[in-house]
GUNUPA-16791 format. One record per residue (C-alpha): residue in one letter; x, y, z. Coordinates in Angstrom, 1 decimal. Example, Ala and Ser with C-alpha at 12.3 -4.5 7.8 and 13.67 -1.06 7.14 Angstrom:
residues 2
<r sevex="A" east="12.3" north="-4.5" up="7.8"/>
<r sevex="S" east="13.7" north="-1.1" up="7.1"/>
END
This chain:
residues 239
<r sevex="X" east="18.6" north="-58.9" up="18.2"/>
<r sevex="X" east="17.0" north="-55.9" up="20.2"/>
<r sevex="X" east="14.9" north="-56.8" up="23.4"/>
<r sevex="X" east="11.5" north="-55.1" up="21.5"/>
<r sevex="X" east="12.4" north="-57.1" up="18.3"/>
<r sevex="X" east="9.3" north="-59.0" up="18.6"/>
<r sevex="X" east="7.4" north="-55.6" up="19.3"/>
<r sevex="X" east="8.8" north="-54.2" up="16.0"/>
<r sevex="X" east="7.7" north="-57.5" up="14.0"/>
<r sevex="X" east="3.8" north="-56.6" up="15.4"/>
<r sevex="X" east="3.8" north="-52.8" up="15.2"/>
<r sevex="X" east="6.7" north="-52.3" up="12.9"/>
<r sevex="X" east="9.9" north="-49.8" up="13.0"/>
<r sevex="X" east="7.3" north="-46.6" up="13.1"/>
<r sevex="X" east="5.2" north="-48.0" up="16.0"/>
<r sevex="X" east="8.3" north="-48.6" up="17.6"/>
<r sevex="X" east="9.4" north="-45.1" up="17.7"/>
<r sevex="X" east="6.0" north="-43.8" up="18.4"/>
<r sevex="X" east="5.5" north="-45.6" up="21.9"/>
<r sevex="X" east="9.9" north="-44.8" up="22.3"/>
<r sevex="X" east="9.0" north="-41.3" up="21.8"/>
<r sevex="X" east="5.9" north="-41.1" up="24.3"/>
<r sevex="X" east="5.9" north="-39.9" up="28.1"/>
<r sevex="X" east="3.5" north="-41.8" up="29.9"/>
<r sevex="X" east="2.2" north="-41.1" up="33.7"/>
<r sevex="X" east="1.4" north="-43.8" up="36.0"/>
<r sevex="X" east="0.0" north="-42.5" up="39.4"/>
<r sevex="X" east="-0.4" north="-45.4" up="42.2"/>
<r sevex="X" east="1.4" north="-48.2" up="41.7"/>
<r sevex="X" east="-0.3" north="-51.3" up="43.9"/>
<r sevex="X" east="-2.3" north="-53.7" up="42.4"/>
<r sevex="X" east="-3.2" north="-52.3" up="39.1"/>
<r sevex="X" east="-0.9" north="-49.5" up="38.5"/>
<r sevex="X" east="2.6" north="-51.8" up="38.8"/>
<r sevex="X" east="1.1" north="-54.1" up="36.3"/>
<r sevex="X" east="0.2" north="-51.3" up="33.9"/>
<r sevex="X" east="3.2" north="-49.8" up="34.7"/>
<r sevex="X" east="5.2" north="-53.0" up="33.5"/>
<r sevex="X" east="3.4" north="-53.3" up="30.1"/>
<r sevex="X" east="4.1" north="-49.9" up="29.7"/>
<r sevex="X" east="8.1" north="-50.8" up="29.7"/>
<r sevex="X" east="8.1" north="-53.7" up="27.8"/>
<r sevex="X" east="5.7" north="-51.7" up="24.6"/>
<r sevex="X" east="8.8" north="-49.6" up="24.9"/>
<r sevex="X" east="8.0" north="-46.8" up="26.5"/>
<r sevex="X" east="10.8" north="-44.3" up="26.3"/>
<r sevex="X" east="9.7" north="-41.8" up="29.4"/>
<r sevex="X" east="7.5" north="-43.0" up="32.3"/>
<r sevex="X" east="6.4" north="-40.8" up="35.4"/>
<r sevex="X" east="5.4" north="-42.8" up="38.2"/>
<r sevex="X" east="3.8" north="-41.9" up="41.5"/>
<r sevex="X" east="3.1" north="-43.2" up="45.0"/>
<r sevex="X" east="3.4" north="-42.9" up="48.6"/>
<r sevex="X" east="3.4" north="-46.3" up="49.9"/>
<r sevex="X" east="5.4" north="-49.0" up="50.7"/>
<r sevex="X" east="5.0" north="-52.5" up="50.3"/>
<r sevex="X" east="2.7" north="-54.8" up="53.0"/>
<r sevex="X" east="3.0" north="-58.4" up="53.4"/>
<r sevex="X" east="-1.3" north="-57.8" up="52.9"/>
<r sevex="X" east="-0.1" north="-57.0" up="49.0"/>
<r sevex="X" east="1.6" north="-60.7" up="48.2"/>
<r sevex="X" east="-1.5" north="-61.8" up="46.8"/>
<r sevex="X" east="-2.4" north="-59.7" up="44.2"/>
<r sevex="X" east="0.6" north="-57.0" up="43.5"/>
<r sevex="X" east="3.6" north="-57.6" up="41.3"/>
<r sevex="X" east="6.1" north="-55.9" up="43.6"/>
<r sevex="X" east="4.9" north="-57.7" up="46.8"/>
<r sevex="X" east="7.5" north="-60.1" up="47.7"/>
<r sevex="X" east="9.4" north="-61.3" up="50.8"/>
<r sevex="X" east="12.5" north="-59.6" up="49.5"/>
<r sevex="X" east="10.5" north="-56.4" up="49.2"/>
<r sevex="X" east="8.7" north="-55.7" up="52.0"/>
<r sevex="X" east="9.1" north="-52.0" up="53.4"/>
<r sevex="X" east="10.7" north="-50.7" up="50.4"/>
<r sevex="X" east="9.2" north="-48.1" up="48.7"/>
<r sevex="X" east="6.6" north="-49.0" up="45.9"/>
<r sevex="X" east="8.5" north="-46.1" up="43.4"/>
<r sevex="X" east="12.0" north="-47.7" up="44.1"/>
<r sevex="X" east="11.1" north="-51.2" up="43.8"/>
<r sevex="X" east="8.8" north="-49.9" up="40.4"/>
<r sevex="X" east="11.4" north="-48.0" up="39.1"/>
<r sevex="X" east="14.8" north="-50.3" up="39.6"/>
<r sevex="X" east="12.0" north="-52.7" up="37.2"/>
<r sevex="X" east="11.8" north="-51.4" up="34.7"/>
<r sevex="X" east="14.9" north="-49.8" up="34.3"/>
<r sevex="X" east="15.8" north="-53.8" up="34.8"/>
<r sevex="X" east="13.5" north="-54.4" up="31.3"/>
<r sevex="X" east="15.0" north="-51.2" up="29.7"/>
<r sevex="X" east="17.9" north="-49.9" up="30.5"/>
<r sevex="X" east="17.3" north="-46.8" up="28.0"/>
<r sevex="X" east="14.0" north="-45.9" up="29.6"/>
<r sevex="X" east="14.1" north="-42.4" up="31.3"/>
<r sevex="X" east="12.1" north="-43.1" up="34.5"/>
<r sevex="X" east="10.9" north="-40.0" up="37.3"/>
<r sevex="X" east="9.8" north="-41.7" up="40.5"/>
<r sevex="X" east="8.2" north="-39.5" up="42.7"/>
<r sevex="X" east="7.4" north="-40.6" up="46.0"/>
<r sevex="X" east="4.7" north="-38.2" up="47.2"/>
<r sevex="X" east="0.9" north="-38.5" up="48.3"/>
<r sevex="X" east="-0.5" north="-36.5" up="45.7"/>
<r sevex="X" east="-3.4" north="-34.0" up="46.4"/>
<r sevex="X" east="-4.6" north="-30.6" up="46.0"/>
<r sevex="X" east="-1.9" north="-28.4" up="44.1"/>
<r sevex="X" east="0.5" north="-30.8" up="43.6"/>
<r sevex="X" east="-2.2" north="-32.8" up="41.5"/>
<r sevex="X" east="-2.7" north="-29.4" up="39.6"/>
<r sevex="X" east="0.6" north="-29.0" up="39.1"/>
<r sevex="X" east="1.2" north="-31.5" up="37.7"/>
<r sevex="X" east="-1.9" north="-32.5" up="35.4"/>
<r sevex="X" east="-0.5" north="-29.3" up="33.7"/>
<r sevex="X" east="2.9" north="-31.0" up="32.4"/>
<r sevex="X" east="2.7" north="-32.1" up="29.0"/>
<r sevex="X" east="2.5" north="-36.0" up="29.5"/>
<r sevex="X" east="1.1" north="-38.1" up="26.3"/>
<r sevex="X" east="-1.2" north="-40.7" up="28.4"/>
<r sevex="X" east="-2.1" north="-40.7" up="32.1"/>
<r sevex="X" east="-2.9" north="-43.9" up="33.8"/>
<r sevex="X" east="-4.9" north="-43.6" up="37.2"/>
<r sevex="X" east="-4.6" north="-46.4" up="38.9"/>
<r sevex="X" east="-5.0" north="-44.4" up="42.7"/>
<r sevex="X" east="-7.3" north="-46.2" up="45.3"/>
<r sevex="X" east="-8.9" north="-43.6" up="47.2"/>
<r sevex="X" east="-11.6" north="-41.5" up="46.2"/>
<r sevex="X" east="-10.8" north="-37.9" up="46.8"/>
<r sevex="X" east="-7.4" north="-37.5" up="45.5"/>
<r sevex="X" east="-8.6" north="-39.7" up="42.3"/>
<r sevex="X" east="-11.8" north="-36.9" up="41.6"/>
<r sevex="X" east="-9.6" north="-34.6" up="41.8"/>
<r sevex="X" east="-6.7" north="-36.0" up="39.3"/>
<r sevex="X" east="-9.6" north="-36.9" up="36.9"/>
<r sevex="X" east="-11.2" north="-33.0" up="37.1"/>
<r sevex="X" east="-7.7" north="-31.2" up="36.6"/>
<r sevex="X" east="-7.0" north="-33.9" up="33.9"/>
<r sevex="X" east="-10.2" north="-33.1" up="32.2"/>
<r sevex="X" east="-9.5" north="-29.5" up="32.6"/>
<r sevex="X" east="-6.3" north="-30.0" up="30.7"/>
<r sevex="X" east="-7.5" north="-31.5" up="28.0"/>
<r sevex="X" east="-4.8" north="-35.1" up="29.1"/>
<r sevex="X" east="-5.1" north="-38.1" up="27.4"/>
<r sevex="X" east="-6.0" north="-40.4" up="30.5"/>
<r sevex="X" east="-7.6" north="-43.8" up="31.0"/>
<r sevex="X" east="-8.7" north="-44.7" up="34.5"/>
<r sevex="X" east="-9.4" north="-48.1" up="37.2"/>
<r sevex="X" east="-12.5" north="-48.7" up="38.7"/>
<r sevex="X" east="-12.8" north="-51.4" up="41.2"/>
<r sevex="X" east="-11.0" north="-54.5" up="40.6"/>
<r sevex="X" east="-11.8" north="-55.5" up="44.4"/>
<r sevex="X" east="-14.6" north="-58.3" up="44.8"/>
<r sevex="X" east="-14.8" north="-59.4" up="41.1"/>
<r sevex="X" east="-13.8" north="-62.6" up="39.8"/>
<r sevex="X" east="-14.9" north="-62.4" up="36.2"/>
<r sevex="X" east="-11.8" north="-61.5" up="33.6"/>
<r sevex="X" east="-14.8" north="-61.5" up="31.0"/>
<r sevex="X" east="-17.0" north="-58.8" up="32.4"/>
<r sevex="X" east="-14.3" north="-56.5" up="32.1"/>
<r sevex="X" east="-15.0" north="-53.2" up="30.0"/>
<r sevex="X" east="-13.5" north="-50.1" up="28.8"/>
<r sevex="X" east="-15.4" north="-47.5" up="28.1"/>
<r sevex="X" east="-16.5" north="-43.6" up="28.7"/>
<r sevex="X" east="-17.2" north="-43.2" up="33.0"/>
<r sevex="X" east="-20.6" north="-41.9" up="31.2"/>
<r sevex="X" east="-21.3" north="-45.8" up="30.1"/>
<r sevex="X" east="-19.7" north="-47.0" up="33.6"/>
<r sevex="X" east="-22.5" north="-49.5" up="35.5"/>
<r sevex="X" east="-22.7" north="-51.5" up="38.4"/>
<r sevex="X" east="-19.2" north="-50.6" up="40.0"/>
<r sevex="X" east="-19.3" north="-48.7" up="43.5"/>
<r sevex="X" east="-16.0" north="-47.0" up="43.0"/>
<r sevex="X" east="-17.4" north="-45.5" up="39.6"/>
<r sevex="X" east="-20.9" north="-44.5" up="41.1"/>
<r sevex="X" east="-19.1" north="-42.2" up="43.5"/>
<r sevex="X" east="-16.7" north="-41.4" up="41.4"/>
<r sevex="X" east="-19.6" north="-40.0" up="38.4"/>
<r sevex="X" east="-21.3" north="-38.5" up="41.4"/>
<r sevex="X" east="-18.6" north="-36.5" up="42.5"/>
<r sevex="X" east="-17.7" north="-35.6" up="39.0"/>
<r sevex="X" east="-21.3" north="-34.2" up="38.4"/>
<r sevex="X" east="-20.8" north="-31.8" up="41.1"/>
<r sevex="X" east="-18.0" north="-30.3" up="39.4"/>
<r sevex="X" east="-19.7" north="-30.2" up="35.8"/>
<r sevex="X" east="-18.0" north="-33.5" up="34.4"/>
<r sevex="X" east="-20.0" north="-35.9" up="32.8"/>
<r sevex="X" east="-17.8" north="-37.7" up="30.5"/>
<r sevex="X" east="-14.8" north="-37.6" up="28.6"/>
<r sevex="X" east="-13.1" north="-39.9" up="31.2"/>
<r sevex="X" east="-12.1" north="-43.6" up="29.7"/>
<r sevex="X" east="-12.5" north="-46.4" up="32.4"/>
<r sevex="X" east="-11.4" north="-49.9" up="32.9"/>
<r sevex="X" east="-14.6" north="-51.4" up="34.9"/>
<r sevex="X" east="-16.4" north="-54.5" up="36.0"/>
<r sevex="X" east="-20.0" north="-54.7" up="36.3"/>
<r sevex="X" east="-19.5" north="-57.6" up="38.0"/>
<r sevex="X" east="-21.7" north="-57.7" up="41.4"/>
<r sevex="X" east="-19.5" north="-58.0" up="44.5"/>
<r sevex="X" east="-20.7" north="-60.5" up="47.2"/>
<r sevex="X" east="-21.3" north="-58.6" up="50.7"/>
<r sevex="X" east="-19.5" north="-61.2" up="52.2"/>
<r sevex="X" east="-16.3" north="-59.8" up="50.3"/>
<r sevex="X" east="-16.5" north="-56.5" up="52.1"/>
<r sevex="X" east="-15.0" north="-55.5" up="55.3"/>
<r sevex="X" east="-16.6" north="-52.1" up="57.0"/>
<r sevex="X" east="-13.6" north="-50.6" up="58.8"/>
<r sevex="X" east="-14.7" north="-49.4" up="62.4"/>
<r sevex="X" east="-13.2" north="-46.0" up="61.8"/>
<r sevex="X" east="-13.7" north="-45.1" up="58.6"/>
<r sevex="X" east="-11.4" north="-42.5" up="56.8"/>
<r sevex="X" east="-11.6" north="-40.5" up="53.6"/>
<r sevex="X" east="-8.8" north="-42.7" up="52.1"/>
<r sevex="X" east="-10.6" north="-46.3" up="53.6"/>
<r sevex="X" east="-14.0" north="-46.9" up="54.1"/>
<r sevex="X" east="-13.6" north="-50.7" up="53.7"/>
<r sevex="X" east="-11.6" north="-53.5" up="53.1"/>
<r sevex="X" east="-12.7" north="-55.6" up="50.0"/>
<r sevex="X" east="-11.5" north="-59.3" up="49.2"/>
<r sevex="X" east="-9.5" north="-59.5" up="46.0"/>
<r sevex="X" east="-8.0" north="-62.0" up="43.8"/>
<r sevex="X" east="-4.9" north="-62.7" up="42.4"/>
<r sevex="X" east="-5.4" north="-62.6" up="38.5"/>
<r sevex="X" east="-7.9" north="-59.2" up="38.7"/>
<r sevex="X" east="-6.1" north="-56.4" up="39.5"/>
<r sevex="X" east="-3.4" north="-57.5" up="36.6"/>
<r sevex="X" east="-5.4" north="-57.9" up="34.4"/>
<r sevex="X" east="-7.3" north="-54.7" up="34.9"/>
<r sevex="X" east="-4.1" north="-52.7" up="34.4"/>
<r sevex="X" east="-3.5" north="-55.0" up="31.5"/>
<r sevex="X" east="-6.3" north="-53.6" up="30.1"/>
<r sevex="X" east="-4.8" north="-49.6" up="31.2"/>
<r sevex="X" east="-1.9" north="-50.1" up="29.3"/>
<r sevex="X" east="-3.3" north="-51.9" up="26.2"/>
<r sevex="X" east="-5.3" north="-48.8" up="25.9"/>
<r sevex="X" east="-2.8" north="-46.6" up="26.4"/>
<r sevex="X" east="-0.4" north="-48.6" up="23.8"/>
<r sevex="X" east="-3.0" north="-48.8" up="21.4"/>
<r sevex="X" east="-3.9" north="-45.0" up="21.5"/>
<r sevex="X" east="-0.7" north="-44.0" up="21.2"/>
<r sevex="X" east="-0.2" north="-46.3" up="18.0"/>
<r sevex="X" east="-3.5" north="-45.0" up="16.4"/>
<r sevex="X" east="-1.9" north="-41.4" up="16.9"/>
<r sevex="X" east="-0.7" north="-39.6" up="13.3"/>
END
């Protein structure tokens, strides 16, 4: 019996070879992104792109999958990629480990990728994938902020447009605006309100950390459970 057998038996031999078939992109790969990232291998995914600069802090053991003793100081890409090649040996994984911005985000919104998942956590690079992905035309689904929420239930996907009561997505619009995007972005999101007492102003703020926000264990995952079920279920819905 195959690994993906019990796949096959919900989505059939055809879905099957859809999602074997499909390239996906997964840029940032902490809290949400390694869990989307991991849903995406065991749908099957046949080709996955992943991104990030980082490596693992003892900070993430509370809420990322690749945070563990045995980890620590490795390279988020290597760790992410030797995992799912463990789940699929077939899989065809590119791990780049790079701090996208400017052209390279350009660059390489241009390549022909079937779904984009942005799970980055700082705001300029993340306008700026989200612009150059609008402006070429990819198939991309997007994390607001899973920091300070507790509420599995609250959480949404929907157009940015229809995004409420997020921080992250209130800048994230704004900045969009400026640039003549409105919508045509899907979102994971929480409306959720976030306690002030959650929320750490960082003395010397930066334009990759402005604050330090309390999280839980079970949020992040399950927002990027909710990235890749939309990017599973698109791609099965596809012709």
């Amino acid at each position: 019996m195959e690994w993906y057998s019990r796949t096959q038996l919900l989505v059939g031999e055809e879905g099957v070879n859809k999602l074997r078939n499909s390239h996906v992109l997964v840029v940032g790969l902490g809290g949400v992104g390694a869990y989307a990232a991991e849903q995406l291998a065991r749908a099957g995914i046949g080709k996955m792109t992943i991104i990030d600069s980082d490596t693992v802090n003892i900070t993430n053991k509370n809420r990322q999958l690749l945070a563990l003793d045995s980890t620590i100081g490795r390279a988020k890409v290597d760790v992410m990629a030797e995992r799912i090649r463990d789940i699929n040996p077939d899989v065809e994984v590119v791990a780049i480990n790079q701090y996208l911005k400017d052209q390279p985000i350009i660059d390489l919104m241009e390549q022909p990728f079937d779904f984009v998942v942005d799970a980055i956590d700082t705001l300029a690079p993340k306008v700026f994938l989200l612009y150059y992905a609008v402006q070429n035309k990819q198939n991309i689904v997007s994390c607001m902020g899973a920091g300070g929420k507790f509420n599995p239930e609250m959480i949404q996907i929907a157009d940015i447009s229809k995004s409420y009561n997020c921080r992250l997505a209130f800048y994230i619009r704004k900045r969009l605006h400026r640039l003549g995007v409105r919508e045509g972005i899907t979102v994971v999101f929480s409306p959720e309100k976030v306690a002030d007492k959650a929320v750490t102003v960082e003395e010397e703020q930066t334009d990759n950390k402005v604050a330090t926000v309390g999280t839980i264990s079970y949020m992040p995952a399950i927002f990027g459970c909710f990235c890749a079920s939309h990017v599973i279920n698109s791609i099965l819905a596809r012709d």
